[in-house]
N, C-alpha and C positions, 0 to 999 in steps of 0.2 A: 415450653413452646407457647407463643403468642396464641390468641385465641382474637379472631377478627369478629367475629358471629354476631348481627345485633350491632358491629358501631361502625359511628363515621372516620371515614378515613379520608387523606388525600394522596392520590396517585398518578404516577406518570403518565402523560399520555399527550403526544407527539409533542415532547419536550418542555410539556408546562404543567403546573399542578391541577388536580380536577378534585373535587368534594366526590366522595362517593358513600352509598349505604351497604354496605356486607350483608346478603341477602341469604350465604350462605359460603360457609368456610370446608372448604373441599382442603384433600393432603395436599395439592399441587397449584392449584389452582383459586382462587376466590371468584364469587359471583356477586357481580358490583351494578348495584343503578344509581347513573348521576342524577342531577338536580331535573334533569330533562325528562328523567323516565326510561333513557337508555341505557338498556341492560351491557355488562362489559367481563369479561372473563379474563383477572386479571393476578399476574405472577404476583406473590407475596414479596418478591425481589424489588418490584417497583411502588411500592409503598413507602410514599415519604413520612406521613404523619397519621398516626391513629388518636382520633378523637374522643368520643364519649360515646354508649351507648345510646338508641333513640328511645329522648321521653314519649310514652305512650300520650300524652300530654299536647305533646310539642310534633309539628310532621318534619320530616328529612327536610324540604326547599327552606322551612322556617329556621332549621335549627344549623341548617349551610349558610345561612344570609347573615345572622348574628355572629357567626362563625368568623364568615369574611371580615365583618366590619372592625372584630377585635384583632386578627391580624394586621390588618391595614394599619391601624393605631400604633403596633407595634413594628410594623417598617416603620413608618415615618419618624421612630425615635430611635433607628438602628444608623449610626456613623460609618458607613463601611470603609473607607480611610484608616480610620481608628482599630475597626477590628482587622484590616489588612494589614498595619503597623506591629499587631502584637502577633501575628502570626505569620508572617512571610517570611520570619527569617528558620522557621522550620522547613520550610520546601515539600511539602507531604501532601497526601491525601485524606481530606476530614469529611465528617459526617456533618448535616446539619444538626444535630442534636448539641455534637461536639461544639461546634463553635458558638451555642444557644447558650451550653451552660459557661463558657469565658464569655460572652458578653453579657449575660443576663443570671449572674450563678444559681440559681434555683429556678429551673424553667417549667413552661407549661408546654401541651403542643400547640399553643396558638404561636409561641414563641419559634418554637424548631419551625412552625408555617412561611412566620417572616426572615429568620433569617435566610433560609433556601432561596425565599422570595428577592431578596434586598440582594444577594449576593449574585444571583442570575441577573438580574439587571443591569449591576456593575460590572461589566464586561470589561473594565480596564484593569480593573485588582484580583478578579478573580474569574476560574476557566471553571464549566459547571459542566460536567459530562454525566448525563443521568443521573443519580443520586452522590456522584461523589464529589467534593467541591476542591481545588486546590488554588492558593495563593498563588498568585503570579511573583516571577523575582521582579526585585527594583530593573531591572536593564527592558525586561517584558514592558514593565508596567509602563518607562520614560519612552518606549516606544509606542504602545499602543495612544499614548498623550502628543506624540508627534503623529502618528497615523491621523489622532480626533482633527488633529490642529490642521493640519494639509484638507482633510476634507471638508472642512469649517471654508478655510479659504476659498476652494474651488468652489463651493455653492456659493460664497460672498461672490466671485467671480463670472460665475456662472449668472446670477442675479442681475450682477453688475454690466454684464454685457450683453443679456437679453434686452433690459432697458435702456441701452446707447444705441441697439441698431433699431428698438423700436422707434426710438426718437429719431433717430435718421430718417427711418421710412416717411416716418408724420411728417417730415419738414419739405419735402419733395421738393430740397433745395439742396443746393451743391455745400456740404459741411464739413470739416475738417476731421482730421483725426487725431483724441486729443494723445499723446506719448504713453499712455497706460491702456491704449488700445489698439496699438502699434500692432501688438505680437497676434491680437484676435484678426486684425487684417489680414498680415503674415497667414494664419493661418486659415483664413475663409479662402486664400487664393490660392492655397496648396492644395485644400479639398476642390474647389473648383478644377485646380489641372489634372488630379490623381483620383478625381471619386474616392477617398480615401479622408478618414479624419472623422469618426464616430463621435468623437464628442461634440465637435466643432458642428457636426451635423445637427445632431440631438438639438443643442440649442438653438440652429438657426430652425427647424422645423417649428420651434415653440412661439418663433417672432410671428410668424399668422398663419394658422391653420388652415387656410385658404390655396398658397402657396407652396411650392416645394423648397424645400433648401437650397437647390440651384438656383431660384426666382429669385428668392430671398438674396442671397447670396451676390447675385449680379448686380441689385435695386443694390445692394449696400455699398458692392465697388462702384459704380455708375453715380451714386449719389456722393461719395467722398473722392471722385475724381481719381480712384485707381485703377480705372481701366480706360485701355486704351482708345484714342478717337477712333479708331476704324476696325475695334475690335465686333467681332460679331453676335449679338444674342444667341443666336439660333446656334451657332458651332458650340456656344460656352453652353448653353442647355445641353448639348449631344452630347458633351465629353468630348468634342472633336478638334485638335488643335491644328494652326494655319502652320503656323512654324516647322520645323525640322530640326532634333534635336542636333547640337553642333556639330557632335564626332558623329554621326548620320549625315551632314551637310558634307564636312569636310572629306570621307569617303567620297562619296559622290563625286564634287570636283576633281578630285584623283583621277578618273575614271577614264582611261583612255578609249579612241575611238576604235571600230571595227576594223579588223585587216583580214583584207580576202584568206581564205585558207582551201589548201586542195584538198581539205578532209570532205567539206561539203560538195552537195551538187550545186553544181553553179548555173543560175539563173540568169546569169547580168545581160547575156546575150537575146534578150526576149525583152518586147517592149512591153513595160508593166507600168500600172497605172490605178493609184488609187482614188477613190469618188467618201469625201465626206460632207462636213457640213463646213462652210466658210470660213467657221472661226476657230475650228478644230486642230487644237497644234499636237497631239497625242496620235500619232496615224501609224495603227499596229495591225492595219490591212491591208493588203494589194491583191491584184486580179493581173492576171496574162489569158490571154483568147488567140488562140491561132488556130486557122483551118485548114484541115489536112484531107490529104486523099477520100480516106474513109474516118476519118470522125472528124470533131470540134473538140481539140483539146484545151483544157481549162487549167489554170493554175490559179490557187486562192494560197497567199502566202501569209503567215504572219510571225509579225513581229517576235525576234528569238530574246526576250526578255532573261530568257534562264541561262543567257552568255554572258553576260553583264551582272548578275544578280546570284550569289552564290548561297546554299541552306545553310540558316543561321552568322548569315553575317550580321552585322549593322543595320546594312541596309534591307537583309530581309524580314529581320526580327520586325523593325519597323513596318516594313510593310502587313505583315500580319497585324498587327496593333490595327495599322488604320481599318486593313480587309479590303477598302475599294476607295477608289475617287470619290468625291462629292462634286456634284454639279449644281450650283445655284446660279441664281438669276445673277447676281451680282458680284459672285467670286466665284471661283475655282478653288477645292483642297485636292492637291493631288496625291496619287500612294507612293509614287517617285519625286522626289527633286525633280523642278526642272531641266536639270542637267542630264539626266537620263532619259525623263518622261518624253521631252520636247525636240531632245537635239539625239544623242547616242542612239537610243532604241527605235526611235519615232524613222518611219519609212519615207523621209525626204526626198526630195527626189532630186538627182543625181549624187546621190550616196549610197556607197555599200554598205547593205547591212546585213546582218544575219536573221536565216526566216526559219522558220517551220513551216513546208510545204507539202500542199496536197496538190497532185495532176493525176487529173482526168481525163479520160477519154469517151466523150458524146458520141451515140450513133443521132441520126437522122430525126429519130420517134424519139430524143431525151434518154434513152436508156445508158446507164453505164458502161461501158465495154469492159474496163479495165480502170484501175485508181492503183496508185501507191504516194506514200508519204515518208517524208525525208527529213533531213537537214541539210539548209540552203546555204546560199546569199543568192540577194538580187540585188539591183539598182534600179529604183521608182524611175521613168520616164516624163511621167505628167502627174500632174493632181490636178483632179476635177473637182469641183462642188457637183452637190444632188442636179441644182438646178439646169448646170451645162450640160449631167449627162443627158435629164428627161431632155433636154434642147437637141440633143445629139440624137437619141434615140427615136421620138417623134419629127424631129426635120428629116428636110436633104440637103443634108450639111455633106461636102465632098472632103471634110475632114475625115483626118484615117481615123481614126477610131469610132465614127461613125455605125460604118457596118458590125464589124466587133462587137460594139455597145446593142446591137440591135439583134445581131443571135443571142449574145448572151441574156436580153431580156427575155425572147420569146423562148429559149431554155431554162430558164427560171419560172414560167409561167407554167411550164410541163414538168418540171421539177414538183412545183408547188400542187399541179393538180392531182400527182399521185401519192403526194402525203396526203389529200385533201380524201381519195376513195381508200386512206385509210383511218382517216376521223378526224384529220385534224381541222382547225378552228382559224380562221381570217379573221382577226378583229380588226375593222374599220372604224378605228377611234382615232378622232383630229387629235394633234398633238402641240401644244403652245409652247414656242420658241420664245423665252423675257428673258432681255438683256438689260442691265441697272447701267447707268453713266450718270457718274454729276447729276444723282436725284432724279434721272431724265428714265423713266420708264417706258421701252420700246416691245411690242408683245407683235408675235406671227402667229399666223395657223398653218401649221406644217400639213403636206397633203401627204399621210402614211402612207398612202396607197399610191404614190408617184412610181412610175417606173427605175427610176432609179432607185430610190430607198428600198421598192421590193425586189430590185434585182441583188441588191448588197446584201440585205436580207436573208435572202434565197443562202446565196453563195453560202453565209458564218451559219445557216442550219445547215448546211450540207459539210461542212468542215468541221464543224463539233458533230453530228449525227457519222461521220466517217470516222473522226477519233474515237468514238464511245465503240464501236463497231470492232478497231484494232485491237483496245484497251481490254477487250470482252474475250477474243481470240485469242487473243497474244498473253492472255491470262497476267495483264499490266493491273496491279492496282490504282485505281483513279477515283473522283470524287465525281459521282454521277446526278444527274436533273432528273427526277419523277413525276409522275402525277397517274393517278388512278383514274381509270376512267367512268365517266359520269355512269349513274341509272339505269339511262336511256341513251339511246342517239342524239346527238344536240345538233343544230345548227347555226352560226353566226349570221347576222343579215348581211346582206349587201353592201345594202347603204347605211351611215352611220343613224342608230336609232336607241338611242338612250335606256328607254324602257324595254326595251328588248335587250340589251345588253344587260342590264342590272338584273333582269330575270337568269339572265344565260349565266351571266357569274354564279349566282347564287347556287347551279345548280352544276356547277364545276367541281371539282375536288382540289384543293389544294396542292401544291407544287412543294416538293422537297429534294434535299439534296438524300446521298444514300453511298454507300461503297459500294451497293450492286447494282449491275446493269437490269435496270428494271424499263417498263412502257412511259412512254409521257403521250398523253394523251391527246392535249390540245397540239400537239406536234404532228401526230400519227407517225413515231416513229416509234421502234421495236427499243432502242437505249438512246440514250443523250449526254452529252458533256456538253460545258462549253472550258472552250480554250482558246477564243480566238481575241480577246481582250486581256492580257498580263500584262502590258502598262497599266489597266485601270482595275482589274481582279485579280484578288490574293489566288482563288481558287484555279483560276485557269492559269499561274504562272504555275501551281504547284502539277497542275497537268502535264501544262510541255514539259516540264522537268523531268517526267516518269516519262513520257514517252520517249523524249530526247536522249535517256542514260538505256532507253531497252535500244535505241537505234544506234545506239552506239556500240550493243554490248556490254554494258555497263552495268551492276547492280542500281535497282532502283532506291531512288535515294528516302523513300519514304515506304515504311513496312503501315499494314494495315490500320494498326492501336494508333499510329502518328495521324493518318489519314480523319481517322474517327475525331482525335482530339482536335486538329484543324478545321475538321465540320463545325462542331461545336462553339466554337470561335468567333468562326465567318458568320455560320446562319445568324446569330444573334445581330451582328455587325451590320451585316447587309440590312437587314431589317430594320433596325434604327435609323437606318443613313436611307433608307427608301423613303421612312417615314417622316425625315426632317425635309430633304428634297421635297415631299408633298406641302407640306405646313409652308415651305421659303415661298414656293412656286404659287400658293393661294394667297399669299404676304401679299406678294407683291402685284398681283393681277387686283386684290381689292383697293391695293394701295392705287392702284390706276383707275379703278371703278370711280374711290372718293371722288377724284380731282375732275372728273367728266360734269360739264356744263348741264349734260343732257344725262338724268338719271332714270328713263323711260327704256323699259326692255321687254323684247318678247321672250317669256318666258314658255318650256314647255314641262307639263307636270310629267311628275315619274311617281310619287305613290302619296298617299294621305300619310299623316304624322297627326298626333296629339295636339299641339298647335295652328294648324293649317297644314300645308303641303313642301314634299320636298321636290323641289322645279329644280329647270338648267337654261340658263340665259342661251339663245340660238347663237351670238356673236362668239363669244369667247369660250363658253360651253363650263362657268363657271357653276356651281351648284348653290343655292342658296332656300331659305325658308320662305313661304309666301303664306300670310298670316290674313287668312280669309275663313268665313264660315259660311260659304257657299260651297254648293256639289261641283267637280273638279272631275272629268274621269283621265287616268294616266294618258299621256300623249295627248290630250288638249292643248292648245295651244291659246296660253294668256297673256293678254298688254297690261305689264307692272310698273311700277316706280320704286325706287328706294324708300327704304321705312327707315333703316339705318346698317351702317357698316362702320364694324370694328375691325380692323388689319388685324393688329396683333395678337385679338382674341380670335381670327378666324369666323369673326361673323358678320354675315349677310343678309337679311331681312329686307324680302318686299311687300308689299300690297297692292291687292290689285287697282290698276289706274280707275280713277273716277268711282271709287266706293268709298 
């Protein structure tokens, strides 16, 4: 039996060799201190090489360090080629010892050190698995030499094409692309459409660290002229594509139009009449008002997107993908073709179309008598803009829908005040209308609080708060809107008041989606869905859907696990496209600020910052920084001027006038 007791050994430990002193030689076990002082308890099994006893003379770190340097000597005169040549054609498992005394016939242990050493290294001729070494065959060995060689290139590669797009960048000039950079093009624009393509990533993040991959990404097609003129920054950051993939397109066009059916209730005979915005070709609401003996019954109908749109087709896969519209200043992405979006589904008027309707019946005091919900058709009679109905509703117009237009409002106003003695929240926040033409930037300030928009309003909470309502009873699975409610009691102001509102948020709970019919707060309603948007939301087509197959009698077409994975989907989705919609709509408002003659604004503060102050211009109600080292208290109102503005960084900097 070996005796360790008193000498220097070297031992495995997490697969490399280590110097150790045998402190003491246990039956199972040895007690080992490295050159560090740390003590190690270690199996006699993984002992590669036993040294010399320690000279009382000489300490352990001194007599490991000499140690080293005489093995080192003897790598560097070990050929492991050579000794691969004379032992590969055995195919076995060796010892380091073994292969010390054929290469070096009389060995030392500094010898059996290095060859271990030399052999672990050469990872093409030989596999080292703890102490046992074996030759690789020749077929191993010309592959592992094809593996070295492949990842030689791709770093040449990799090298090679981190420095052509940096030199791109530098040139901030339109460069070509020279034919051995073809395929990295190829592939920067595949990761741009698929988010997809890890390596292609890897190195473009490497080109400036400042940047993301996308940035990068874009600056490199934009500079080599591969993208297109009227392609969009903003969409190609999101991941958001304009197009429609072909066999999606060409579905669509197929798509015949609606034909009356006596399965539904039929609407047609009711003058119905929808109220949007002017430019609005998507019109997936309507309203009917007729006055009866004993009530004002109401019809809110909408758009039957889930006639047209079948689960897991083409076109509904897609739609998931996208999750919703995108509305910018300057373009439209819709979640439909417009062949369905604009013309089949959209509530035209004198077209049948198929609805999902709710009718109600008003008493006198707003209270509901009675409601049920169905599946329609109607035929739209008129389409109003906002602006004709508030004209209709505040005149005396002896147009018929006049009076119509004018219970319905003061029944919305009663509607709205007893969600209101149940918590819920008015925000009176202006809302800016920017439309892009031919470079020509045209901005509105929409009055939220217009009679019309709050009567429309009114109506899509009372048709999503009535579906959430059936969905709950009728024990329908659906995808429902939450929100916990605050603290404390809150209240929204009246009038629109900035620093009053950024307080009121902050002290909101956030909104989420959920399977159960839970409170949403800023509503004051007991559950909520929304389903009255499936032209432009994944989640309210997947609504009507369920409720449409329970009114049918039909199993629902989506079990709870589907429901859940579709949340997860959407909430992400929506989020994004909320938050590119913010970034387009601040684009393009400073994009208008630049080009103003007159760069003097009254600014009102909303709270101190590190910098100065974060203000909100009174005009447009844009938000920006005001970089002053004077006292400021929130809601003062100060005369600024521009300091500077960057569109596409999204920044705004003023100072105050005359400091």
């Amino acid at each position: 039996m070996v005796s360790y007791s008193g000498k220097v050994i070297e031992f495995l430990s997490s697969g490399a060799l280590k110097f150790g002193h045998v402190t003491k030689d246990g039956r199972t076990r040895l007690s080992v201190t490295d050159q560090n002082g740390r003590h190690h308890s270690v199996s006699p099994n993984n002992v590669a090489v036993v040294h010399q006893e320690i000279d009382e003379t000489r300490s352990f770190p001194e007599i490991a360090g000499q140690l080293n340097e005489q093995i080192l000597r003897f790598q560097d005169e070990i050929d492991t080629e050579l000794l691969w040549e004379s032992v590969s054609s055995e195919q076995r498992v060796f010892a380091a010892e073994e292969l010390a005394k054929l290469y070096f016939s009389e060995v030392i242990a500094a010898q059996i050190s290095a060859i271990y050493r030399a052999v672990d290294v050469d990872q093409i001729r030989f596999k080292v698995r703890g102490l046992n070494i074996q030759p690789r065959s020749s077929e191993q060995v010309e592959q592992q030499l094809r593996t070295i060689k492949r990842r030689s290139e791709k770093e040449s590669l990799r090298k090679e094409s981190i420095a052509w797009m940096l030199q791109v960048l530098r040139s901030e000039e339109p460069t070509s692309v020279p034919d051995k950079m073809e395929d990295l093009i190829r592939r920067i624009e595949d990761f741009l459409r698929r988010r997809e393509g890890t390596q292609v990533q890897a190195w473009l993040s490497e080109v400036d660290r400042e940047l993301t991959p996308v940035e990068v990404a874009i600056q490199v097609l934009a500079l080599t002229g591969r993208l297109k003129e009227d392609a969009h920054h903003l969409l190609i950051l999101a991941g958001i594509e304009e197009q429609f993939p072909h066999d999606v397109s060409k579905q669509c066009s197929g798509m015949k139009p609606y034909t009356a059916s006596s399965e539904r209730v039929d609407y047609t005979d009711q003058f119905t009449f929808t109220i949007d915005d002017d430019d609005t070709s998507e019109l997936d609401d309507a309203l009917t008002v007729e006055t009866r003996k004993d009530c004002l019954q109401v019809g809110i109908h909408i758009a039957d997107v889930a006639y047209f749109v079948k689960k897991d087709d083409l076109l509904d896969r897609e739609a998931l993908r996208r999750s919703t519209s995108v509305y910018l200043p300057d373009r439209t992405v819709n979640m439909f073709p417009a062949h369905l979006s604009k013309d089949l589904a959209s509530l035209k008027a004198g077209e049948i179309r198929p609805t999902m309707s709710f009718l109600l019946d008003f008493s006198e005091d707003g209270i509901i008598k009675n409601w049920r919900v169905a599946r329609s058709q109607i035929s739209s009679d008129r389409r109003l803009t906002y602006d004709e109905a508030d004209q209709l509703i505040a005149g005396t117009s002896q147009d018929t829908l006049s009076q119509p237009l004018k219970k319905l409002s003061a029944l919305s106003k009663q509607i709205a005040a007893g969600r209101h003695s149940e918590g819920a929240l008015t925000i009176n926040r202006p809302e800016l209308k920017i439309q892009v033409e031919n470079d020509q930037i045209d901005i509105k300030v929409l009055d939220v609080a217009s009679p019309g928009r709050r009567l429309v309003s009114e109506m899509m909470i009372l048709a999503n708060s009535l579906a959430a309502a059936f969905a709950s009873e009728e024990k329908v699975p659906i995808i429902f809107r939450a929100q916990n409610p605050p603290a404390a009691k809150l209240a929204a102001p009246e009038e629109y008041d900035p620093v009053a509102l950024d307080s009121l948020f902050q002290k909101l709970e956030p909104g989420r989606l959920s399977i159960y019919p839970q409170p949403h707060a800023s509503l004051g309603l007991a559950s909520y869905t929304q389903l009255t948007s499936p032209i432009r939301r994944f989640t309210d087509l997947v609504i009507q859907r369920q409720l449409a197959a329970h009114l049918a009698n039909h199993t629902v077409p989506y079990e709870l696990q589907e429901l859940m994975n579709i949340l997860a989907t959407v909430q992400a989705s929506e989020s994004n496209v909320r938050a590119l919609e913010r970034r387009a709509r601040r684009l393009f408002v400073l994009k208008h600020l630049a080009k103003l003659d007159d760069s003097t604004f009254e600014v009102v503060v909303i709270k101190k910052q590190a910098a100065g102050y974060l203000v909100e211009t009174q005009d447009l109600y844009v938000r920006g920084q005001l970089i002053a080292d004077v006292d400021y208290e929130p809601g003062q109102i100060v005369k600024a001027i521009t300091d500077s503005i960057e569109p596409d960084k999204g920044i705004f900097r003023l100072r105050p006038l005359n400091r």
